[in-house]
C-alpha positions as a Markdown table, in Angstrom:
| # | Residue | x | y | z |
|---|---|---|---|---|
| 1 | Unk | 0.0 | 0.0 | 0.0 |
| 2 | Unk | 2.6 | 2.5 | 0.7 |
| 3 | Unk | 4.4 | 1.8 | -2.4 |
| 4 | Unk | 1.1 | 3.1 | -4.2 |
| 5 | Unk | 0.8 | 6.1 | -2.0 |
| 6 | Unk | 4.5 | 7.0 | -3.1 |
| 7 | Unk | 5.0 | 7.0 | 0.7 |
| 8 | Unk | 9.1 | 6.7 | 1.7 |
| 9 | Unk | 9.6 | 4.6 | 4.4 |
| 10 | Unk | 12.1 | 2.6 | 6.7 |
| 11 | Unk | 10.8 | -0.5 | 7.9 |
| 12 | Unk | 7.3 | -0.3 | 9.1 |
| 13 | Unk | 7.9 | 3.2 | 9.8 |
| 14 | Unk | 6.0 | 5.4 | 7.8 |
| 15 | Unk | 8.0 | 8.6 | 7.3 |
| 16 | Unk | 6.9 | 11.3 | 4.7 |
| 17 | Unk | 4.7 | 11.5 | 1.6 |
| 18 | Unk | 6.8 | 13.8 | -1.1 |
| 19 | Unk | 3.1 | 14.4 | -3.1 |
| 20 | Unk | 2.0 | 17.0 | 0.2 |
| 21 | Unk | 4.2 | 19.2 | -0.6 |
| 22 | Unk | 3.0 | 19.7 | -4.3 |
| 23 | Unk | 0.0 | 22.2 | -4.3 |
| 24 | Unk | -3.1 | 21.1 | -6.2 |
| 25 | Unk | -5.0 | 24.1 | -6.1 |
| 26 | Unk | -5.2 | 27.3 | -4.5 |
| 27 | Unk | -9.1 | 27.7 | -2.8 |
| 28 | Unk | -9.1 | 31.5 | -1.2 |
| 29 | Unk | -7.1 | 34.3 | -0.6 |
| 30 | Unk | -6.5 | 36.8 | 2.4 |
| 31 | Unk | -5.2 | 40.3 | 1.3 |
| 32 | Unk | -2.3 | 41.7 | 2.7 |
| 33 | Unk | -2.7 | 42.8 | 6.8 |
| 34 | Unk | 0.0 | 45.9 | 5.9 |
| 35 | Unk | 2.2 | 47.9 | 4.2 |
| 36 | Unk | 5.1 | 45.7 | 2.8 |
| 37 | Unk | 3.2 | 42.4 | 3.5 |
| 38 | Unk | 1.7 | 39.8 | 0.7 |
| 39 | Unk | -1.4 | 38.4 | 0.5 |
| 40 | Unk | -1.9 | 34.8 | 1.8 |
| 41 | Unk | -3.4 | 31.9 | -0.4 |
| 42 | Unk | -5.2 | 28.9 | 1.1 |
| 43 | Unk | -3.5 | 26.0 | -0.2 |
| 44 | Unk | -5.4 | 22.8 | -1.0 |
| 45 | Unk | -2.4 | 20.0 | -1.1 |
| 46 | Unk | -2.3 | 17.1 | -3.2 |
| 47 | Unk | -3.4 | 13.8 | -2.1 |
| 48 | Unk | -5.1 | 15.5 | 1.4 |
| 49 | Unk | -8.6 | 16.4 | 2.0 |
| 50 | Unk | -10.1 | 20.1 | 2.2 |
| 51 | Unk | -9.8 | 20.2 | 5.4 |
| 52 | Unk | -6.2 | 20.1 | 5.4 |
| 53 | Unk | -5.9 | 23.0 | 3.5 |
| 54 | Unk | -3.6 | 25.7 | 4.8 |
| 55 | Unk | -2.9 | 29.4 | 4.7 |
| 56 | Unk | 0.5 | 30.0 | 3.1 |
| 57 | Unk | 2.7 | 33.1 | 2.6 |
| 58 | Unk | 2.7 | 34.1 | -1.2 |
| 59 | Unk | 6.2 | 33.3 | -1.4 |
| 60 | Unk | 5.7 | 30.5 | 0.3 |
| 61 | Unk | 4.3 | 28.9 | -2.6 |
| 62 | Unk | 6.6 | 27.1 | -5.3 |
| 63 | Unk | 3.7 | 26.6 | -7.9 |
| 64 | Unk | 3.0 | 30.3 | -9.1 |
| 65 | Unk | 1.2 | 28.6 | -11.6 |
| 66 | Unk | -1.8 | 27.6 | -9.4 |
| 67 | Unk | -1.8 | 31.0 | -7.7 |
| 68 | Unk | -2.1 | 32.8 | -11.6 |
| 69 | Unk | -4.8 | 30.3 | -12.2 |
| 70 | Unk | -7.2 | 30.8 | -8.8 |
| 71 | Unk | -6.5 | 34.2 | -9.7 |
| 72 | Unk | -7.8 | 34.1 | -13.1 |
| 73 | Unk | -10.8 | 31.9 | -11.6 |
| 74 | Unk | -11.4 | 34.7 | -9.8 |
| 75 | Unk | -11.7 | 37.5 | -11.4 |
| 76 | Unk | -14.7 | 39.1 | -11.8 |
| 77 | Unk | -16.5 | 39.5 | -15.7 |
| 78 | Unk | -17.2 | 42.8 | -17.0 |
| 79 | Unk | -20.5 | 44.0 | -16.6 |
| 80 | Unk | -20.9 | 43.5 | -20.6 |
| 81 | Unk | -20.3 | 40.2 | -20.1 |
| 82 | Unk | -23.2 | 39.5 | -17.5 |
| 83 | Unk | -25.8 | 40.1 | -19.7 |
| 84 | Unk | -27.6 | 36.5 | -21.4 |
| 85 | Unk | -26.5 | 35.4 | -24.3 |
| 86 | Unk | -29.0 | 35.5 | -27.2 |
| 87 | Unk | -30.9 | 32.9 | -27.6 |
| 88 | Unk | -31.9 | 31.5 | -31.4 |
| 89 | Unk | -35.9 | 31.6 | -32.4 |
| 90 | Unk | -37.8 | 28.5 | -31.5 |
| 91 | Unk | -38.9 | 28.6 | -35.1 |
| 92 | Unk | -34.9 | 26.9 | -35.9 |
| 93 | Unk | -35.5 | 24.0 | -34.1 |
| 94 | Unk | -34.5 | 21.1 | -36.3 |
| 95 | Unk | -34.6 | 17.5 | -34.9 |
| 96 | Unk | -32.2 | 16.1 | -37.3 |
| 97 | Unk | -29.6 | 18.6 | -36.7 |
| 98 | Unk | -29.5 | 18.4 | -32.7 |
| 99 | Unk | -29.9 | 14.5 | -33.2 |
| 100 | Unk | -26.8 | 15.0 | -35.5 |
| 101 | Unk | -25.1 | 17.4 | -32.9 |
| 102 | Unk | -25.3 | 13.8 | -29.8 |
| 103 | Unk | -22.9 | 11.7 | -32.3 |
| 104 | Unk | -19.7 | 11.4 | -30.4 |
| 105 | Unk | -16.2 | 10.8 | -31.9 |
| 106 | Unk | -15.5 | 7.4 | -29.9 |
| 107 | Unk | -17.8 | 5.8 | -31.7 |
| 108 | Unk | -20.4 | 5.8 | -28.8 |
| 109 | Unk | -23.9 | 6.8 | -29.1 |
| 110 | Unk | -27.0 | 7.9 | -27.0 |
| 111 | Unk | -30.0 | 5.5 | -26.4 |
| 112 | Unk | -33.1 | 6.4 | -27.2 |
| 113 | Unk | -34.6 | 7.7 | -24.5 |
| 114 | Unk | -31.8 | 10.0 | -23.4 |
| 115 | Unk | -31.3 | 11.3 | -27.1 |
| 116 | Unk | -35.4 | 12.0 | -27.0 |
| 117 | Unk | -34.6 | 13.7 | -23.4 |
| 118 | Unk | -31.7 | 15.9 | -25.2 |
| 119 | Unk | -33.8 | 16.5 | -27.7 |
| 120 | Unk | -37.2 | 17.9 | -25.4 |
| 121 | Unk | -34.4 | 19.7 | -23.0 |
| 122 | Unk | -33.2 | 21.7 | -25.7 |
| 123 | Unk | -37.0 | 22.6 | -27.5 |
| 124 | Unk | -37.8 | 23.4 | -24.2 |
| 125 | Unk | -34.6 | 25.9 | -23.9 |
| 126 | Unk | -35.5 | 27.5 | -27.5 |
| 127 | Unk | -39.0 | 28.1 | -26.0 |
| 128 | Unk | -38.0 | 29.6 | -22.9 |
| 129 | Unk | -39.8 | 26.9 | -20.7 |
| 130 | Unk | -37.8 | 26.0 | -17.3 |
| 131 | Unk | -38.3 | 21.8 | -17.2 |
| 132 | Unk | -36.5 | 19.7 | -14.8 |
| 133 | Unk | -35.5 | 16.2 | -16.6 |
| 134 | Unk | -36.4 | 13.4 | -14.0 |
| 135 | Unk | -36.3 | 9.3 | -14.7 |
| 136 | Unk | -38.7 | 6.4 | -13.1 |
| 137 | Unk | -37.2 | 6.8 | -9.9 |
| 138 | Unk | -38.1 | 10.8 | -9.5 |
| 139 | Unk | -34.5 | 11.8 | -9.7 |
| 140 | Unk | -34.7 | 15.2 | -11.0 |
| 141 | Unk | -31.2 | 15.9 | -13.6 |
């Protein structure tokens, strides 16, 4: 088992696991308590759980790479941005071009009933109706 975990060890003695230290993603930031100081980024670390995340010292961190990408995560839109896309006319619903549309490249394929459920989910979308998508077992999708 510890060979699988990557875990270094002498004897039955388990010592360290080297993957901790490698940051998998950065979750929230703190800004910077004074002049002179840098902000503080909570770290979630590979292989541990959420709740072993920890607040670390921007240069703290080795992987500025995760720390550019929660930041571009973060960032807020512009306010042109936040306004809904247009949506096409329910008069250019075609059947044959959304059935069309479900073919995937690995050679697998839809059954029937969840292509017809694609297929009413989006006519529903083009006619502006909310619908929730649920199977035998009331399971809403």
């Amino acid at each position: 088992r510890r060979e699988e975990l990557g875990v270094l060890a002498e004897d039955s003695e388990v010592l360290f696991n080297p993957q901790f230290t490698e940051v998998d993603r950065v979750v929230a930031t703190q800004p910077s308590r004074g002049s002179g100081s840098a902000p503080r980024y909570l770290v979630k670390w590979r292989g541990l759980p959420y709740d072993q995340c920890t607040w670390e010292e921007e240069g703290d961190i080795i992987d500025h790479g995760k720390v550019s990408l929660f930041l571009q995560r973060s960032r807020v839109p512009p306010k042109s941005a936040w306004a809904p896309k247009s949506r096409p006319s329910s008069t250019s619903f075609d059947k044959k071009a959304i059935e069309a549309a479900l073919s995937f490249t690995s050679g697998h394929a839809l059954r029937d009933y969840q292509r017809e459920g694609v297929t009413w989910m989006v006519y529903s979308w083009l006619q502006r109706r909310s619908v929730i998508l649920g199977d035998e077992m009331g399971l809403g999708k």
